[in-house]
PAGU-352165 format. One record per residue (C-alpha): residue in one letter; x, y, z; chain; residue number from 1. Coordinates in Angstrom, 3 decimals, decimal comma. Example, Ala and Ser with C-alpha at 12.3 -4.5 7.8 and 13.67 -1.06 7.14 Angstrom:
<vexlums>
<"A" <12,300 -4,500 7,800> "A" 1>
<"S" <13,670 -1,060 7,140> "A" 2>
</vexlums>
This chain:
<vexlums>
<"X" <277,965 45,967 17,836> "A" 1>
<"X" <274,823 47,658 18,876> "A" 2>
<"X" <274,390 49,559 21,706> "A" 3>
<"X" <271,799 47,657 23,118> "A" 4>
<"X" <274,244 44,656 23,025> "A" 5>
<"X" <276,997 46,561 24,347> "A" 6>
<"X" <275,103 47,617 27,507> "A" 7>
<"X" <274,295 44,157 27,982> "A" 8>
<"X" <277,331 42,546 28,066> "A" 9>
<"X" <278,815 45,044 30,555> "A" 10>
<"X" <276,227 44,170 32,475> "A" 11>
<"X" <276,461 40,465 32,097> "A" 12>
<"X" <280,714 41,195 32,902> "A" 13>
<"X" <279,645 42,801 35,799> "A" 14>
<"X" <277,349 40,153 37,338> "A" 15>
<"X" <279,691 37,813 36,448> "A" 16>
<"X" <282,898 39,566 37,966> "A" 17>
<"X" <280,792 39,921 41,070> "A" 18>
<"X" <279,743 36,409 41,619> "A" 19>
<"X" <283,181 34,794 40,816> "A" 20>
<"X" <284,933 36,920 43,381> "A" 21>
<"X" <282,419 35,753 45,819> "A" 22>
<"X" <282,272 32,862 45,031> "A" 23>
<"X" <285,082 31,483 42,535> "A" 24>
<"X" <285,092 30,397 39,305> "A" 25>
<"X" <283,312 26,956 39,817> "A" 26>
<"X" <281,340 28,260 42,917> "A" 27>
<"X" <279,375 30,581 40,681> "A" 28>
<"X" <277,129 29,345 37,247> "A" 29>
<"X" <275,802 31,081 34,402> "A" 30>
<"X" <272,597 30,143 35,683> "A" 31>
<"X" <273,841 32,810 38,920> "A" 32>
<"X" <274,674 35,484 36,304> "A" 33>
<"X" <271,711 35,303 34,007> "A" 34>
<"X" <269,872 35,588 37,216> "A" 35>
<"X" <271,449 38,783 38,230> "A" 36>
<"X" <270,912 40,432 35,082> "A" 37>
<"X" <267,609 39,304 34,887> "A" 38>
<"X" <268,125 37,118 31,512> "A" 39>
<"X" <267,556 32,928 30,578> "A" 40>
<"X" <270,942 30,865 30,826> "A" 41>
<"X" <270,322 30,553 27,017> "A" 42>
<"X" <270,167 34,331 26,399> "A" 43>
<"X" <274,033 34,156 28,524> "A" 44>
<"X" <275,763 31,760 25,460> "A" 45>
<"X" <274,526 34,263 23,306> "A" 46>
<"X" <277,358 36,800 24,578> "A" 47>
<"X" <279,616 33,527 26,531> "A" 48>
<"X" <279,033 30,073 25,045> "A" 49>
<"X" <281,149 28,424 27,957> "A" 50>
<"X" <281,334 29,863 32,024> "A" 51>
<"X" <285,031 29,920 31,089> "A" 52>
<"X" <285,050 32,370 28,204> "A" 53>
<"X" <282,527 34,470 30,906> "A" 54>
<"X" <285,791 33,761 33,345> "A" 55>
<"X" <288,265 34,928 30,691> "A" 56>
<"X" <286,265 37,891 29,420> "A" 57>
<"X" <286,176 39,579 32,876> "A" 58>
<"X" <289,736 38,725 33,390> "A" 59>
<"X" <290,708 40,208 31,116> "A" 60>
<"X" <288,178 43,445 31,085> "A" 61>
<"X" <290,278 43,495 34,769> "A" 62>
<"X" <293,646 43,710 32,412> "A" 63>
<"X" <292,582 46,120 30,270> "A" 64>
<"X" <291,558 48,877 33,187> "A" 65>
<"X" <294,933 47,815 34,925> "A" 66>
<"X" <296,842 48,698 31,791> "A" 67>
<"X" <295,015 51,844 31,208> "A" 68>
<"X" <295,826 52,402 34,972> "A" 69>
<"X" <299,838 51,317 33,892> "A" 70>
<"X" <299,737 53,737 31,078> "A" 71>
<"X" <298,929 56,709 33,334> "A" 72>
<"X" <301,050 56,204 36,105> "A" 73>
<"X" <303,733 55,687 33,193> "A" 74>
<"X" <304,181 59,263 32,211> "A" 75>
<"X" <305,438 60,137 35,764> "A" 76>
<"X" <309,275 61,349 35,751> "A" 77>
<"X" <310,503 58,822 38,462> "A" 78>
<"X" <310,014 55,575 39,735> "A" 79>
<"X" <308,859 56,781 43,063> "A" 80>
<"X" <305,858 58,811 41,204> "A" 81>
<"X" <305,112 56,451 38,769> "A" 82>
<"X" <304,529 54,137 41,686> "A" 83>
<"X" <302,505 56,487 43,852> "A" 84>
<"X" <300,560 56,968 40,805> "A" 85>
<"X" <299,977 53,203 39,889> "A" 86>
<"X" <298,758 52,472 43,671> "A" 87>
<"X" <296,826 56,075 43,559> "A" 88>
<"X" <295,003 55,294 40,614> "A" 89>
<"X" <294,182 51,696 41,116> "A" 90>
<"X" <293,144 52,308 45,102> "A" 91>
<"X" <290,497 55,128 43,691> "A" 92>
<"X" <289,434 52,811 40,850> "A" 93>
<"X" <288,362 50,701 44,272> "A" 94>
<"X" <286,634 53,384 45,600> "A" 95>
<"X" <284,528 54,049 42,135> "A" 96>
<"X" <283,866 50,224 42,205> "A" 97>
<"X" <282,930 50,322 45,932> "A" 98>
<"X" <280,898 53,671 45,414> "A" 99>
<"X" <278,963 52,142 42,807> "A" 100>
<"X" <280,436 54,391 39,946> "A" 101>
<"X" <282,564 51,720 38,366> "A" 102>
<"X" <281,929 48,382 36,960> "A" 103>
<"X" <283,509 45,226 39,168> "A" 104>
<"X" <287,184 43,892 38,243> "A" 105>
<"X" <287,625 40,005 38,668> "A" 106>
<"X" <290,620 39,318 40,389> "A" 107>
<"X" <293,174 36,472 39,277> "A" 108>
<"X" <293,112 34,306 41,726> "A" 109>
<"X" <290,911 31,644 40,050> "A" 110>
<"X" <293,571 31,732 37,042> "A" 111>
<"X" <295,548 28,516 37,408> "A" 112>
<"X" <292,261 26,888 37,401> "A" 113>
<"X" <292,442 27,380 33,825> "A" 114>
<"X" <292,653 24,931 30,845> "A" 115>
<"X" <293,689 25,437 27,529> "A" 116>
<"X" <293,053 28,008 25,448> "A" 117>
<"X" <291,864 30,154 28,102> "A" 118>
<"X" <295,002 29,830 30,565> "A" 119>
<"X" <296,999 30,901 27,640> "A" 120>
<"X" <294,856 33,825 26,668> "A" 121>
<"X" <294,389 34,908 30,402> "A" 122>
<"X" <298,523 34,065 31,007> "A" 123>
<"X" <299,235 36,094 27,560> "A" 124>
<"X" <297,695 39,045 28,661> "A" 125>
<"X" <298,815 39,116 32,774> "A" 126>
<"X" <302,415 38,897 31,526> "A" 127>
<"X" <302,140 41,864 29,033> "A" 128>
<"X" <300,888 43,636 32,143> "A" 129>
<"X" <303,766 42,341 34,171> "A" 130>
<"X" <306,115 43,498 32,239> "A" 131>
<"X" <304,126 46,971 32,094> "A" 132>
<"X" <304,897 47,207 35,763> "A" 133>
<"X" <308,249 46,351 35,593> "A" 134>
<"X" <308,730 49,393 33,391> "A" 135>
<"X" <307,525 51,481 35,725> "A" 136>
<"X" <310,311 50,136 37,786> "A" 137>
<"X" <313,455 50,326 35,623> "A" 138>
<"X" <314,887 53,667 36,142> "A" 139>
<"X" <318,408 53,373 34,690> "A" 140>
<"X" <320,945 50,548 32,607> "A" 141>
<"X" <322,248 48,999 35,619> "A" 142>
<"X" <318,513 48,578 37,251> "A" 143>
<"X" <316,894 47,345 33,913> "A" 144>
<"X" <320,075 44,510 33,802> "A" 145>
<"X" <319,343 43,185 36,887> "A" 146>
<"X" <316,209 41,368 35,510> "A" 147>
<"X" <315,713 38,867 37,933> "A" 148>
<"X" <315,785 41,298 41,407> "A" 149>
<"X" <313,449 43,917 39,083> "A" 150>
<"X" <311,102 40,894 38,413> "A" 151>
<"X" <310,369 39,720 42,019> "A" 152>
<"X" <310,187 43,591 43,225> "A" 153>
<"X" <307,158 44,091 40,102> "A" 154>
<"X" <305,808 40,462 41,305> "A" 155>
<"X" <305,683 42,640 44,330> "A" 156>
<"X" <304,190 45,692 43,423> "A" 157>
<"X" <301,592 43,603 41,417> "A" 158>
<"X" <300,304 41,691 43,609> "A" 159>
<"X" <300,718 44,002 46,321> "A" 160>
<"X" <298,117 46,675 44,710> "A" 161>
<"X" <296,019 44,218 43,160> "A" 162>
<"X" <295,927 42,548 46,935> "A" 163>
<"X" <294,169 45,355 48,416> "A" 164>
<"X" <290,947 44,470 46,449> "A" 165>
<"X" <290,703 41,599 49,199> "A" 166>
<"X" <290,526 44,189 51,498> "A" 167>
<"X" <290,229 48,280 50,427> "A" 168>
<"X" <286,075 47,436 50,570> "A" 169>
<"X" <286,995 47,486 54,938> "A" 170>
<"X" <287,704 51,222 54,623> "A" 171>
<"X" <284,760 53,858 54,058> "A" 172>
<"X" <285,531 55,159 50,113> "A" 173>
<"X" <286,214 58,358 51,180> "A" 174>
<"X" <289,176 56,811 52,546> "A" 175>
<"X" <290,559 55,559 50,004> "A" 176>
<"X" <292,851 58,169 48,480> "A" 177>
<"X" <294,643 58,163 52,439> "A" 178>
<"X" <294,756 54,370 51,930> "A" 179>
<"X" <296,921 54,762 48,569> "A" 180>
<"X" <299,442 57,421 50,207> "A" 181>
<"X" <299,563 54,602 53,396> "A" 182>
<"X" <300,412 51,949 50,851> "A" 183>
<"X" <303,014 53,636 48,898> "A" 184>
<"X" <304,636 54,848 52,272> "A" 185>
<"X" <305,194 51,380 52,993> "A" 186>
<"X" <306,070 50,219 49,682> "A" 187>
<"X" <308,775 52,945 49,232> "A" 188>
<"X" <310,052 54,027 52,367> "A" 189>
<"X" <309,644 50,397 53,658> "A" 190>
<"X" <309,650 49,677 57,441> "A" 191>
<"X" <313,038 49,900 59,082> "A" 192>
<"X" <313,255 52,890 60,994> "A" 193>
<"X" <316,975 54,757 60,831> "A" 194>
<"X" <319,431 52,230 62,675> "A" 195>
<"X" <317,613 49,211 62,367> "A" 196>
<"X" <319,843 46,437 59,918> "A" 197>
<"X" <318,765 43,949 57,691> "A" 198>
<"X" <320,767 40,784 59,267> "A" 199>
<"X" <320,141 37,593 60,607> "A" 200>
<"X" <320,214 37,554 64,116> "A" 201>
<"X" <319,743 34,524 66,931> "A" 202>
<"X" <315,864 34,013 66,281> "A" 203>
<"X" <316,949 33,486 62,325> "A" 204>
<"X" <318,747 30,612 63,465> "A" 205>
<"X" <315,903 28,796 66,039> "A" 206>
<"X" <313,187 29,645 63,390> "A" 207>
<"X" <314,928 27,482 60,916> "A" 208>
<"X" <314,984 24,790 63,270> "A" 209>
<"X" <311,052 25,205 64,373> "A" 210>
<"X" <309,048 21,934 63,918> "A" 211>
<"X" <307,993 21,645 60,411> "A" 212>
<"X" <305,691 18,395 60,589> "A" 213>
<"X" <307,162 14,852 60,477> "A" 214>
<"X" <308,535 12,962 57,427> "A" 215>
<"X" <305,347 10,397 57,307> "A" 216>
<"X" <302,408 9,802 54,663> "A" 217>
<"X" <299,936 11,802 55,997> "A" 218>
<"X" <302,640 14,742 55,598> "A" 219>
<"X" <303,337 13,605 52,132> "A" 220>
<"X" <299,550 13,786 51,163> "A" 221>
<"X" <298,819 17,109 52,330> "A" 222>
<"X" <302,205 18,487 50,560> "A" 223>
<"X" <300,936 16,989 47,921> "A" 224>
<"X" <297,601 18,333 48,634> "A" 225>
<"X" <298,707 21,951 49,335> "A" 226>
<"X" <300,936 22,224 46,183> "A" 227>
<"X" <298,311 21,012 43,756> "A" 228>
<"X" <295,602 23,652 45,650> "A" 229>
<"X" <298,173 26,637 45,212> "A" 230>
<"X" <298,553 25,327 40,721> "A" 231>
<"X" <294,689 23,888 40,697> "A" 232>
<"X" <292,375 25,535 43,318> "A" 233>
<"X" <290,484 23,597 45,613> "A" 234>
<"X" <288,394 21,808 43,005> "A" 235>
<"X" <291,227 21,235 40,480> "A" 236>
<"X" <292,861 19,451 43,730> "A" 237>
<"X" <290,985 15,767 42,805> "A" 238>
<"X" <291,940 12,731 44,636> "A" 239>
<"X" <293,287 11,643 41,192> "A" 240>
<"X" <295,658 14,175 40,642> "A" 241>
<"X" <296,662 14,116 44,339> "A" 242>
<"X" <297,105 10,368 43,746> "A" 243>
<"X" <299,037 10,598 40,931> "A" 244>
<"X" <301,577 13,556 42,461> "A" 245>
<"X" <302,423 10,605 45,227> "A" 246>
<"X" <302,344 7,884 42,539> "A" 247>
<"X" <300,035 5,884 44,766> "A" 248>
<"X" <296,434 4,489 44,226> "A" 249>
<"X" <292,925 5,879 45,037> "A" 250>
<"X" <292,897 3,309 47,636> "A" 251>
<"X" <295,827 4,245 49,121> "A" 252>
<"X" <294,388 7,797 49,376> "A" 253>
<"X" <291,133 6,932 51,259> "A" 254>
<"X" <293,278 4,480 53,298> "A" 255>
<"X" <294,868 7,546 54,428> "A" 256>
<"X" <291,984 9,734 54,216> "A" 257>
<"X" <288,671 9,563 55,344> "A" 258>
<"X" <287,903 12,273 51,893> "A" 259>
<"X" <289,295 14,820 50,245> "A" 260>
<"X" <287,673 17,331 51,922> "A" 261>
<"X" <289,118 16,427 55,484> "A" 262>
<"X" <292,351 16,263 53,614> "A" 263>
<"X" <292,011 19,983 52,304> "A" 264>
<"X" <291,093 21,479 55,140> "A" 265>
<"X" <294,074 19,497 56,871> "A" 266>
<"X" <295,836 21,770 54,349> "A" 267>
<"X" <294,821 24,495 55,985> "A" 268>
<"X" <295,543 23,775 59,470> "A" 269>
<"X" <299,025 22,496 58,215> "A" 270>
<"X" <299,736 26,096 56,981> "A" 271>
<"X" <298,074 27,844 59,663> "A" 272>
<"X" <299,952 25,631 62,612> "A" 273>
<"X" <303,374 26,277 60,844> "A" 274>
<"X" <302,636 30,288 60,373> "A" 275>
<"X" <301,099 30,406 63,944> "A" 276>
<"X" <304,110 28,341 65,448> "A" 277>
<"X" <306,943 30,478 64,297> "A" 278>
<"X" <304,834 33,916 65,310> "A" 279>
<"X" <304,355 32,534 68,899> "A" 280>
<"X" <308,494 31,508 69,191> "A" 281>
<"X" <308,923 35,259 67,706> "A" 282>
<"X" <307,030 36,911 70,269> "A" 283>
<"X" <307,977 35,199 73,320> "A" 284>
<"X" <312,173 36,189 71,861> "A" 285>
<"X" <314,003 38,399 73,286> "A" 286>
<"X" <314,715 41,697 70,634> "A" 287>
<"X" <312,934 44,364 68,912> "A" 288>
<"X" <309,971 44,437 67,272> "A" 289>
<"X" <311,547 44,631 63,859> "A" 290>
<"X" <313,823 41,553 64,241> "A" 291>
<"X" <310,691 39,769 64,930> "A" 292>
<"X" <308,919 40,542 62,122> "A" 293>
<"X" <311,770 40,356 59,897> "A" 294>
<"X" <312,852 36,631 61,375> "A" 295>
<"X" <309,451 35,764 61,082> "A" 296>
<"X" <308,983 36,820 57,710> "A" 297>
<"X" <312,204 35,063 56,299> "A" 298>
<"X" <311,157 32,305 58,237> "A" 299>
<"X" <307,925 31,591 56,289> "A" 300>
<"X" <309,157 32,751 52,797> "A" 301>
<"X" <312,011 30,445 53,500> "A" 302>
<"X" <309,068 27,368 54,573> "A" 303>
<"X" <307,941 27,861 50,996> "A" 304>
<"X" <311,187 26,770 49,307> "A" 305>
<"X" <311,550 24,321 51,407> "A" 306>
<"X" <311,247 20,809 51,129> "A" 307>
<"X" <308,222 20,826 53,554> "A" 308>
<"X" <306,529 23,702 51,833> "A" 309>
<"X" <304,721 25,161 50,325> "A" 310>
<"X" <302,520 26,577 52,421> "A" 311>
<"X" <298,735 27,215 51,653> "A" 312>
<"X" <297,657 30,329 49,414> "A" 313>
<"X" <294,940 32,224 51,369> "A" 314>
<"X" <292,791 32,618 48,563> "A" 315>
<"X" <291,775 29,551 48,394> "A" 316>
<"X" <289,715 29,769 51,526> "A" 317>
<"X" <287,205 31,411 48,899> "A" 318>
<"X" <286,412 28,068 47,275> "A" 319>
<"X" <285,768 25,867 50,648> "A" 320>
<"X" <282,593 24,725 51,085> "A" 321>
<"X" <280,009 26,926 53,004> "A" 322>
<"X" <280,278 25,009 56,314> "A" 323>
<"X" <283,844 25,176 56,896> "A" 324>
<"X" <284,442 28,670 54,537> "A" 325>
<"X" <284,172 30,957 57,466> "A" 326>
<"X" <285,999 28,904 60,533> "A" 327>
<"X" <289,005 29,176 58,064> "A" 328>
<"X" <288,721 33,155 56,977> "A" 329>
<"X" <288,603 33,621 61,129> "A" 330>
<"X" <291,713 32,222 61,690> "A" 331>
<"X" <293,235 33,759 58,640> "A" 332>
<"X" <292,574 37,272 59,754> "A" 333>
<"X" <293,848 36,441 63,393> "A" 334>
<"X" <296,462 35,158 62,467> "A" 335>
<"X" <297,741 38,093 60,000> "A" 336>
<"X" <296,900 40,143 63,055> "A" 337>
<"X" <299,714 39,192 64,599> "A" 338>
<"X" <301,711 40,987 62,268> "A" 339>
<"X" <299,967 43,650 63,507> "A" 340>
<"X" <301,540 43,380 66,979> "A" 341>
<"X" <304,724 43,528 66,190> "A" 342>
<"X" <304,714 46,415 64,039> "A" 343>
<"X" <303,295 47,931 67,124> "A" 344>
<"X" <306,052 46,623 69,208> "A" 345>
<"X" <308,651 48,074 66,783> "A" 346>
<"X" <307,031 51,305 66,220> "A" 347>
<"X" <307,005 51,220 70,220> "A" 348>
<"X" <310,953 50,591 70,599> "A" 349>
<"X" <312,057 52,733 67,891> "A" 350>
<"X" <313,100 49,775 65,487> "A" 351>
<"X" <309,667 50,459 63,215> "A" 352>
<"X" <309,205 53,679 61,671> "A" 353>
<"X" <306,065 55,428 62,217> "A" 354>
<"X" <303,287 54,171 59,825> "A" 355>
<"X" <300,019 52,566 59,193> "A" 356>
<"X" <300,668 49,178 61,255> "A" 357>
<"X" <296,905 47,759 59,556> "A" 358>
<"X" <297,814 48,261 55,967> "A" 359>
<"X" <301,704 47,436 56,559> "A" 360>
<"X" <300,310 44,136 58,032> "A" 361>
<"X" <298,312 43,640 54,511> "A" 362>
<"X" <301,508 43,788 52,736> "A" 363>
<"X" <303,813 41,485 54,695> "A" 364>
<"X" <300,706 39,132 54,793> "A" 365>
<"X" <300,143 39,424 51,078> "A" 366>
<"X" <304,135 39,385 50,006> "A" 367>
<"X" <304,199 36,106 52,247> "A" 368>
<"X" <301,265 35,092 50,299> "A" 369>
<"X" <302,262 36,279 47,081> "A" 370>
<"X" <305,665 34,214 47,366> "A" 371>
<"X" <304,251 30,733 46,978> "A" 372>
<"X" <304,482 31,465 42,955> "A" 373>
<"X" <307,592 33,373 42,920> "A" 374>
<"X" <309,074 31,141 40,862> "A" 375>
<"X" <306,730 31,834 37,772> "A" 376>
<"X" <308,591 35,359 37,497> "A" 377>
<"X" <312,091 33,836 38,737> "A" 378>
<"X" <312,270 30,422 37,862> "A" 379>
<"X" <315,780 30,021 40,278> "A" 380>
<"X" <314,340 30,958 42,881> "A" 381>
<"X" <315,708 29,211 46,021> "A" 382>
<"X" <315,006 29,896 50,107> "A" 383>
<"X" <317,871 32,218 50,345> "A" 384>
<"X" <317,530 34,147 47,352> "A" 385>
<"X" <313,950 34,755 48,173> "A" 386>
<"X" <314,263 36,576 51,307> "A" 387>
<"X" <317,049 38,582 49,523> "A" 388>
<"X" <314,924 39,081 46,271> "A" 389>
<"X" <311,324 39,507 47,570> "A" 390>
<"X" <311,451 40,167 51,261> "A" 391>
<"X" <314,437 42,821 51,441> "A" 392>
<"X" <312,754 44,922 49,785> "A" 393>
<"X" <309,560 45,122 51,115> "A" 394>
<"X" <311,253 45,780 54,667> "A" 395>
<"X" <313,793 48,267 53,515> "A" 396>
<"X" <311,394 49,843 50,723> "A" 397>
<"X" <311,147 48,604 46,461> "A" 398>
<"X" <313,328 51,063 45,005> "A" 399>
<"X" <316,091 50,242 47,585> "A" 400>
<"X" <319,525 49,296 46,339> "A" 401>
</vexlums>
């Protein structure tokens, strides 16, 4: 390989990385990249014969600098360093890429949208990674048994640190090393401050019993809808495939619905009316701000195990069309600040610890987010064991027993 050559294709990688964050994997052609790097569409198969070996290249040029990232971190004496050092090394790896010093990482959201060979390839390498992070986990025999609570803690840790590329570019990059000590506060020392319990409590109990849409067709379709957005993305979400998930016809779905794009973003407003429901029954309870967030959390973790879940991944707001993209990215950043609020309230009573309320609001957002595909690293995952698996420790900190 020449030099010449390699300089090119990490500049084609970079383009590319660029463009399908911004725009997703089928929002974004080769004809966008060659433009950006100045080159014919036909000069781009010369390095990528096919957009998705471009799509699998710069996932996995993302995997590599993760591991490298895993491999460093690794070499710390605890699990509380090696964490600190993951999250501290990634976050400033942000801050090169913001800065203009690094290349661009693709993130993995676009991954289910994958066919064969390049899901396996992509899938191959993620779960190496996964279970790079779950080493930096294990700290003795009776941790490294428990394989099923140490995978959904390094599903959260993962997802957690790879989450803040949705959102570290909001902070000025000389900010970044305070965001990665704000993070692994959270993470670690978790949110309870000392005397506040992990228990159910009254608002548990009327939370499970909020509205949760009716048993009728329309509900059915955008179930059906929502599920096959969180596997598929919004484009591998076809009327035939939504169809064929409800065993009905094509002409029963456009009897139902006008199109599938009034169905999607019916998808959306499903998820967003359930999340926005049980916050507003939270905040007008009686309680602390902790119980609150913590009802409200189990609540919606619970939703997705459910059989009226799942609800909608948030990233897929990145593949809706350009007229209706930004209405729904509003109303996803109101409504995750709410969670905002009542950190505020429970750093206000005493039931919150001190800490960043912004960035702790990222990562009960994200683990709610991150919980729709749970089930990939714990395939018995249920609506109780979830809260206990996934949400516990977020609230009382990862490493907690």
């Amino acid at each position: 390989m020449t030099q010449r050559y390699a300089r090119k294709r990490d500049a084609i990688l970079h383009a590319a990385a660029q463009l399908f964050n911004q725009h997703g994997m089928k929002g974004a052609t080769l004809s966008d990249v060659a433009g950006r790097v100045g080159l014919s569409t036909n000069s781009i198969t010369y390095y990528y014969k096919k957009k998705e070996d471009l799509v699998v290249a710069c996932m996995l040029r993302s995997v590599e600098v993760i591991n490298d990232i895993i491999s460093s971190a690794a070499a710390a004496p605890s699990p509380e360093e090696r964490i600190r050092q993951f999250i501290g090394l990634f976050v400033a790896r942000l801050a090169r890429i913001q800065a203009g010093e690094a290349p661009e990482m693709m993130t993995f959201r676009d991954v289910q949208m994958l066919a064969s060979p390049h899901a396996e390839a992509v899938y191959a390498a993620y779960t190496d990674m996964f279970r790079r992070v779950r080493k930096l986990l294990a700290s003795d025999a009776a941790r490294r048994a428990n394989r099923i609570a140490l995978n959904a803690r390094s599903h959260l840790l993962l997802t957690l640190t790879i989450g803040a590329m949705r959102w570290s570019s909001r902070y000025d990059p000389a900010d970044h090393e305070l965001i990665a000590e704000r993070m692994s506060d959270v993470l670690i020392g978790g949110l309870a401050a000392p005397g506040s319990r992990w228990s159910s409590t009254a608002l548990d109990e009327e939370l499970a019993h909020a509205p949760d849409g009716a048993d009728t067709t329309q509900d059915a379709f955008l179930r059906a809808a929502t599920s096959l957005i969180n596997e598929a993305g919004y484009r591998g979400a076809s009327v035939d495939r939504i169809s064929a998930r409800l065993n009905v016809t094509k002409g029963s779905f456009y009897h139902h619905n006008p199109n599938k794009e009034e169905l999607i973003s019916a998808c959306f407003e499903r998820t967003f009316t359930v999340t926005r429901h049980m916050q507003m029954i939270a905040l007008k309870a009686s309680g602390n701000g902790w119980d609150k967030l913590c009802a409200v959390s189990r609540a919606l973790v619970r939703f997705q195990f459910s059989e009226h879940g799942p609800l909608l991944r948030m990233s897929a707001w990145n593949e809706l069309p350009d007229d209706i993209r930004e209405d729904k990215l509003k109303t996803i950043n109101q409504l995750g600040q709410r969670f905002v609020s009542f950190l505020v309230d429970g750093m206000k009573d005493g039931s919150i610890r001190p800490l960043d309320q912004t960035i702790a609001a990222y990562q009960v957002s994200g683990m709610i987010n991150a919980s729709v595909v749970l089930d990939r690293w714990v395939p018995d995952i249920t609506a109780d064991n979830a809260v206990e698996l996934f949400v516990r420790p977020l609230f009382l900190g990862i490493l907690a027993d």
